[in-house]
N, C-alpha and C positions, 0 to 999 in steps of 0.2 A: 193791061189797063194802067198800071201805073209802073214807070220803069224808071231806073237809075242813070242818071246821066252819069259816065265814068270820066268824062273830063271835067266832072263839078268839082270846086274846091271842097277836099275832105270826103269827097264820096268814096263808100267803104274803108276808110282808112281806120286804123285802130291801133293804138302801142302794139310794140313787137315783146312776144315773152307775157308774161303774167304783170299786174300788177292796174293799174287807173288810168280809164278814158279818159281826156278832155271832155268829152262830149257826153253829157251826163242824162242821155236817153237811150231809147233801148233803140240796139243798132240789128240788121242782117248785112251782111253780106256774105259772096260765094269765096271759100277756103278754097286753093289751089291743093289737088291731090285728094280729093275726098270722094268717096263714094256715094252714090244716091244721087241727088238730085242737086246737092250740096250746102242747102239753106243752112244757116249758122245765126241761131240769136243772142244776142248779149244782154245781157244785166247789167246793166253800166255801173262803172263805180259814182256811187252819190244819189242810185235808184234804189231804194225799198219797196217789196213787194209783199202784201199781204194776200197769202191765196195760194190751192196749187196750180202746177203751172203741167201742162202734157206738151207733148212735143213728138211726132216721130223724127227730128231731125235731131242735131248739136244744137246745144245749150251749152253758153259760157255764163256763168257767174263772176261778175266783178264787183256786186252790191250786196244787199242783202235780202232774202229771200225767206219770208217767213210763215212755211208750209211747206207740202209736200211735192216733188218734182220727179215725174216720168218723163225720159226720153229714150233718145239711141244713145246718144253718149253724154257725158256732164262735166265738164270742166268747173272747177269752185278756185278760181283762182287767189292767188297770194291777196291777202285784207279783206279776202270777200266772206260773207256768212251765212250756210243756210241753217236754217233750224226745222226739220222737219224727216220724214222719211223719204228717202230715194230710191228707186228703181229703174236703172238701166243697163244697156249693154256693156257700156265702159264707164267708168268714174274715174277722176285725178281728180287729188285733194291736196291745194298746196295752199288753203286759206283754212274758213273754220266750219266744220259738218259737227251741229248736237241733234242726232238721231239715227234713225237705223238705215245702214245701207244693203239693196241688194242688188249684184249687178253680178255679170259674168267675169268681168277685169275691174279688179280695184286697184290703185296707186296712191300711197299718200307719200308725198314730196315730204324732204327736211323741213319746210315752212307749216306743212301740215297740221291742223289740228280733227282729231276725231274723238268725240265722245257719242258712246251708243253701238248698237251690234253689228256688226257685218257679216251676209251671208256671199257666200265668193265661191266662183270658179277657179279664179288664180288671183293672186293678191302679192302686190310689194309694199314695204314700208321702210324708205328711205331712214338710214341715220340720222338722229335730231328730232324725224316727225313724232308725233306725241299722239298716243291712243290710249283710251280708256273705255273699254266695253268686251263684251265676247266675243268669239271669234268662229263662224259654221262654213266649213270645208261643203262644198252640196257641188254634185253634178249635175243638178238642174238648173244651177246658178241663176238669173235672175227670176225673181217673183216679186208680181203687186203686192205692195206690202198692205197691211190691216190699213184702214181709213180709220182713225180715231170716231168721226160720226157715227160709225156702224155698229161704236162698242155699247153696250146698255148699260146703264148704273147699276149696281150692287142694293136693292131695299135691305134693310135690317130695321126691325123691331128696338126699341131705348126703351130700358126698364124704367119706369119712373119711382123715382126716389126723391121721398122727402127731406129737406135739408135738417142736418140735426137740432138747428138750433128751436125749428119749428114742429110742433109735435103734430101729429094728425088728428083730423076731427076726430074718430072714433076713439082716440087713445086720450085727447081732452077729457072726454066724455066720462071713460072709464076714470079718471081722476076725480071726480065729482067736480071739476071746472064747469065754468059758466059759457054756451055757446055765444056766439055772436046773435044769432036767431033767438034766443032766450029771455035775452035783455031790454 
């Protein structure tokens, strides 16, 4: 139905290496050497995205992403940002991840930032990259992580307390004070 002209100017083209598209919309094109089918979508640098995002293919992040993202593999490229929890087969972390990751291959590059937990099958972390969270070793490596929607609030009862400066009607009363109703 609709197809890629390859001798369009800029069709599929993209910086080489991590870092910002010109082209500041979300892009696919086919990655030479990849398995499946080979669909590839990008997060342009200069796109923010509120919402999760699913995918059975490759996702690159070059913008920022503010929610939670399942794919096959997830690249968060150098300045890119998600905020949210991840679930995929592979992760590489050379921008900034604040949430939990679960994936069977984590990587976080020197550029890297990760705040929040990771559950992993095999996991690197380059000299330089910066972590702050737990860390769970699992042979089952990845899993859907909790949906925030699905959590229920906490009820609790608040004892109601008078302030001190204000006595309570009954304890007026016992004063031989004059009610408001009285007067």
């Amino acid at each position: 139905m609709f197809k890629k002209d390859d001798k369009a100017p800029g069709a599929g083209s993209t910086t080489g290496g991590f870092g910002g598209s010109d082209n500041a919309q979300s892009e696919t094109h086919r990655p030479a050497a990849r398995g499946g089918s080979g669909e590839h979508s990008v997060i342009s640098a200069g796109l923010r995205v509120i919402g999760n995002l699913e995918s059975d293919e490759d996702v690159e992040v070059r913008g920022i992403v503010e929610g939670d993202i399942s794919s096959r593999t997830l690249t968060v490229s150098e300045g890119a940002r998600v905020e949210g929890a991840i679930a995929a087969d592979r992760v590489t972390v050379a921008g900034t991840v604040n949430g939990k990751i679960s994936a069977d291959r984590v990587a976080i590059s020197k550029s890297g930032s990760m705040i929040g937990d990771l559950t992993y099958k095999s996991l690197s972390i380059e000299e330089g990259a910066s972590f702050d969270g737990q860390c769970r070793r699992s042979d089952a490596g990845r899993r859907e992580p909790e949906k925030v929607s699905n959590l229920k609030p906490v009820q609790t009862e608040a004892a109601q307390v008078a302030p001190k400066d204000e006595p309570t009607a009954a304890a007026a009363g016992a004063k031989g004070g004059k009610s408001a109703a009285a007067s």
